[in-house]
C-alpha positions as CSV (number, residue, x, y, z in Angstrom):
1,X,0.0,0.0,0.0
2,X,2.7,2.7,-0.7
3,X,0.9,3.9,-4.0
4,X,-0.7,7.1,-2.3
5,X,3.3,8.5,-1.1
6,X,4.0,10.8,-3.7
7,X,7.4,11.1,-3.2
8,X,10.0,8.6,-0.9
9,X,9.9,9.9,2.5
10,X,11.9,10.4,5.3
11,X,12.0,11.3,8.9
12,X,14.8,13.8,10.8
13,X,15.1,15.3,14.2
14,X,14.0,19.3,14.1
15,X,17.5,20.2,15.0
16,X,18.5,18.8,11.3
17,X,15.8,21.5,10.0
18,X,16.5,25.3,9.3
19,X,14.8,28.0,7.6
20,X,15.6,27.1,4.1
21,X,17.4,23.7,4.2
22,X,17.2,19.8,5.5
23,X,20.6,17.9,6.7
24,X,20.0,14.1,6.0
25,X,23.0,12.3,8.3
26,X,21.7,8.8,9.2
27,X,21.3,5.5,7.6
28,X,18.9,7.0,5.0
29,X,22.0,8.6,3.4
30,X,23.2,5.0,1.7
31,X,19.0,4.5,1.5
32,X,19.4,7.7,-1.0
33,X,21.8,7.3,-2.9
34,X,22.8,3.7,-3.1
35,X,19.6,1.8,-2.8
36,X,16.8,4.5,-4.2
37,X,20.0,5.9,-6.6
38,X,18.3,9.3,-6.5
39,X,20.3,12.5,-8.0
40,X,20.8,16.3,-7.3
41,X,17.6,17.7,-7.8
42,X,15.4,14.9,-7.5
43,X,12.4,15.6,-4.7
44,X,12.1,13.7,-1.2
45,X,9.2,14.3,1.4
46,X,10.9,15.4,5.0
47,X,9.1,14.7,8.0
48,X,9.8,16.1,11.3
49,X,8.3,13.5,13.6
50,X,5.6,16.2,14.8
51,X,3.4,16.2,12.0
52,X,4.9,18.5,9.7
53,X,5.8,17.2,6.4
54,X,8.7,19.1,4.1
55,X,8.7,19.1,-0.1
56,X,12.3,19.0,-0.6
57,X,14.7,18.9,-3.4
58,X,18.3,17.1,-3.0
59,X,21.0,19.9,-3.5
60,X,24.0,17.8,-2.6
61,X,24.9,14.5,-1.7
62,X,28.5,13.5,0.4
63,X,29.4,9.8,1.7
64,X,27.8,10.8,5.0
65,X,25.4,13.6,4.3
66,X,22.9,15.1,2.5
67,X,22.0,18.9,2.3
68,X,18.6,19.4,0.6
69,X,16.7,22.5,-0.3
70,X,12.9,23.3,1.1
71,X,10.3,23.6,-1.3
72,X,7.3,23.7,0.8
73,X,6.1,23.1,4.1
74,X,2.2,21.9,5.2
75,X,0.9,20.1,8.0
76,X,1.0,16.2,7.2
77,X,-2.5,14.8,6.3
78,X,-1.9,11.2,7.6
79,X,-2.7,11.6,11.2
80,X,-5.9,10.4,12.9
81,X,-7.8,13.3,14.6
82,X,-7.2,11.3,17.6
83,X,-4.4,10.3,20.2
84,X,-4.4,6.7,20.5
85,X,-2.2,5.1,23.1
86,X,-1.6,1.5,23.7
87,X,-0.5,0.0,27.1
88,X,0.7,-3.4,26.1
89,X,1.7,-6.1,28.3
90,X,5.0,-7.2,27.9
91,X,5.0,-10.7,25.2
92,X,7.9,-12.1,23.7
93,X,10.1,-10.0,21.8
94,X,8.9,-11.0,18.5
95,X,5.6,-9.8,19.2
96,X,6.2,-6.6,20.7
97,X,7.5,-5.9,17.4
98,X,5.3,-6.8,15.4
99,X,2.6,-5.1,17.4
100,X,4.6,-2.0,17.1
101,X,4.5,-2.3,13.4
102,X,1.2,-2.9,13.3
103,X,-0.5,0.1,15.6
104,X,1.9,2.5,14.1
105,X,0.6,1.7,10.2
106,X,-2.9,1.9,12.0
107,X,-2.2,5.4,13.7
108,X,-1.4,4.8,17.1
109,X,0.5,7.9,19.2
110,X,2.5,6.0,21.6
111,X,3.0,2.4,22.9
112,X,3.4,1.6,26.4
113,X,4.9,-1.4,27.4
114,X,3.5,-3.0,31.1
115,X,5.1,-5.2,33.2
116,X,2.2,-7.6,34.6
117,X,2.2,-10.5,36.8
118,X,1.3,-13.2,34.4
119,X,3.7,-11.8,31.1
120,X,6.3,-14.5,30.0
121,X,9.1,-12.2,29.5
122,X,10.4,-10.1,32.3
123,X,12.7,-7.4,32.3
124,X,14.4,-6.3,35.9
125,X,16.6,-4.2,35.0
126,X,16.7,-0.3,33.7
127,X,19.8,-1.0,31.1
128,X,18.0,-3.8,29.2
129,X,14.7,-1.4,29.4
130,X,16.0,0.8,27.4
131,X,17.8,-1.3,24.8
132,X,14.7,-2.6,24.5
133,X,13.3,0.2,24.0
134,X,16.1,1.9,22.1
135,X,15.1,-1.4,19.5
136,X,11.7,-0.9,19.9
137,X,11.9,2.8,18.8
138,X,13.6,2.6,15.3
139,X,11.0,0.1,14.4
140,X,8.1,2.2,15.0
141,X,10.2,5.0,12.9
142,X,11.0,2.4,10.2
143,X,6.9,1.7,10.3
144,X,6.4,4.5,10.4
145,X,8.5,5.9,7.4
146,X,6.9,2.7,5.8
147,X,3.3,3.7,6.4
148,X,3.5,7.7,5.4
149,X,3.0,8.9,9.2
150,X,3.4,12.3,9.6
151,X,4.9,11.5,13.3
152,X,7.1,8.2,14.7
153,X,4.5,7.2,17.7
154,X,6.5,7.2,20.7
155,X,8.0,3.7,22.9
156,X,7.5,4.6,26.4
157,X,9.4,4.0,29.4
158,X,7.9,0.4,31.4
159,X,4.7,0.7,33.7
160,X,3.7,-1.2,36.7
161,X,-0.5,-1.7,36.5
162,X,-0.9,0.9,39.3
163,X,1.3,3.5,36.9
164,X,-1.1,2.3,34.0
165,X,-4.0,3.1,36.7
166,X,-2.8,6.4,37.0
167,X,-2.1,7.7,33.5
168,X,-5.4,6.8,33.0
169,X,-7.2,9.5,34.7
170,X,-5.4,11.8,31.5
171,X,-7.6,10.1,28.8
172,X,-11.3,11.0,27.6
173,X,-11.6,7.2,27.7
174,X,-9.9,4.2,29.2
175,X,-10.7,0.7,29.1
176,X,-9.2,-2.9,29.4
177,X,-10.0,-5.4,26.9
178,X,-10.7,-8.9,29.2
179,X,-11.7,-12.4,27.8
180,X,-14.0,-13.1,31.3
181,X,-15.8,-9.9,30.3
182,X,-19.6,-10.7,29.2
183,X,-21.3,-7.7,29.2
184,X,-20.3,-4.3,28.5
185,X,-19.0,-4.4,24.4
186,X,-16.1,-2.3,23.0
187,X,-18.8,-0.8,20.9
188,X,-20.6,0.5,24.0
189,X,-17.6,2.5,25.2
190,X,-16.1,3.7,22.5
191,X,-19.6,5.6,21.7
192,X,-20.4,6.3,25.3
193,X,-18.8,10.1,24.8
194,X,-19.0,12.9,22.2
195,X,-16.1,14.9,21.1
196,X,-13.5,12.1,22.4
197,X,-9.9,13.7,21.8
198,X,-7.4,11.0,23.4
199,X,-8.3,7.0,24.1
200,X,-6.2,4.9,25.9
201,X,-6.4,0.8,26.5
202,X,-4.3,-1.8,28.2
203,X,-4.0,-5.1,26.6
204,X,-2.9,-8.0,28.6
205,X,0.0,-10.5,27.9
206,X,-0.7,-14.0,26.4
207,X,-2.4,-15.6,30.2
208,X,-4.3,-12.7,30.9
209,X,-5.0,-10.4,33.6
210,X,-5.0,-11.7,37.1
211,X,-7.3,-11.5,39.2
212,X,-5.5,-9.2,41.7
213,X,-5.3,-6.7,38.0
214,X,-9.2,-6.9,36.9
215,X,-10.1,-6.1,40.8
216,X,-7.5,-3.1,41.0
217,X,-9.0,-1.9,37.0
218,X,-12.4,-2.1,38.6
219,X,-12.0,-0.5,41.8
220,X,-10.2,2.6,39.9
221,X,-13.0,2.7,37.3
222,X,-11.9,1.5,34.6
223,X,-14.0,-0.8,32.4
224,X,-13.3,-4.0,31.0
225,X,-14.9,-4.7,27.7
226,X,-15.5,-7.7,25.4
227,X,-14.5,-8.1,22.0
228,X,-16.7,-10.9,21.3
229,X,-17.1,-14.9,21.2
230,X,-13.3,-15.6,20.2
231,X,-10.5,-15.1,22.5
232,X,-7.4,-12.8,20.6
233,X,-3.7,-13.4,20.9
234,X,-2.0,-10.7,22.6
235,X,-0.5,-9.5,19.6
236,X,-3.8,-9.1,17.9
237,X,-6.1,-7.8,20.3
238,X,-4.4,-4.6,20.5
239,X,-4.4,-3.9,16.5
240,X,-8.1,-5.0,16.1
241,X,-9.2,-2.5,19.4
242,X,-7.0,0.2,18.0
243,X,-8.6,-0.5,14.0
244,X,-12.0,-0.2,15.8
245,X,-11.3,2.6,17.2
246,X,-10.3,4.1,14.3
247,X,-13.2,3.6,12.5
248,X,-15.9,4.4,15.2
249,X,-14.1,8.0,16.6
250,X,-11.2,8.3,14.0
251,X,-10.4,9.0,10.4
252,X,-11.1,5.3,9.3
253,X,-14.1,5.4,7.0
């Protein structure tokens, strides 16, 4: 699906942006020039990572840099008219990146990862948080760049439940998809509000909440909803809630 991308794009830190011209120092250099063979004067797409998007036209290219030359600057179009964020209990590493692929081509703002009682992998340590994270970050830009996003959602530092239970006050709404949840439907919450601005959920790892979690959800407020007959993987229940979303309060139509 990269038909709609006029141009190749590419994202740079606003420190690499000035009035008039665009410094391209990273990876994407070799990208440029080696893989995509593109010349002086050919035209790239420049994105800040904040939703602004930059026409801009290749003056020179070096072995490690590239200067170009600003065309035009607009808003980027690409962006949901909501902030979604995703608190996802931490799964195996595969998964966690391929659910960080997958909510960033959807439109997702940020990605949370939660350390619960029953998830398989845990972490204990702040140094291998943030390699993790540090990993976990380029491939949401890399999505990101991938799926025409006019920001690179952001990987969070780790949350206990009753740091997830706090953030959550923050949000126009918050819920907690749960498999032993038989009455109240995503559907139901997610059109419980008018003018919603900012949604937040918490998916839980591949055994589920505990007990002790659903009881400390419910006791702060927070609903948990169902998402039907079939019970979803971890790594799917959090793109199908966030492509539901989407459609019901977003730009998904």
């Amino acid at each position: 699906m990269k038909g709609f991308l006029k141009m190749p794009k590419f994202f740079v830190t606003q420190d690499k942006i000035s009035d008039n011209q665009i410094i391209i120092d990273s990876e994407d250099v070799t990208h440029i020039s080696r893989v995509l063979r593109l010349e002086k004067g050919d035209n790239v797409t420049v994105c800040d990572g904040q939703g602004t998007d930059y026409d801009a036209q290749i003056d020179t290219i070096e072995p490690k840099k590239i200067l170009l030359n600003i065309v035009s600057r607009q808003k980027s179009e690409t962006e949901p008219n909501i902030k979604v964020i995703l608190f996802q209990a931490l799964p195996k590493a595969s998964k966690m990146e391929y659910i960080i692929q997958k909510t960033t081509e959807l439109g997702i703002s940020e990605i949370v990862p939660v350390k619960l009682s029953r998830c398989v992998v845990k972490i204990d340590n702040k140094k291998d948080e943030k390699k993790k994270i540090d990993r976990w970050q380029k491939i949401a830009e890399s999505a990101a760049k991938q799926s025409g996003r006019g920001i690179v959602p952001t990987v969070s530092e780790f949350m206990t439940i009753n740091e997830v239970i706090e953030k959550s006050k923050e949000f126009d709404l918050f819920f907690a998809p749960y498999e032993c949840e038989e009455q109240k439907t995503l559907k139901e919450i997610l059109t419980s509000k008018s003018d919603v601005k900012s949604v937040g959920f918490v998916i839980g790892p591949e055994g589920g909440f505990d007990l002790s979690e659903t009881e400390k959800l419910h006791s702060s407020g927070i609903d948990t909803v169902t998402l039907g007959k079939r019970i979803l993987r971890t790594e799917t229940a959090g793109e199908a809630v966030l492509a539901m979303t989407m459609y019901e309060i977003g730009d998904i139509n």
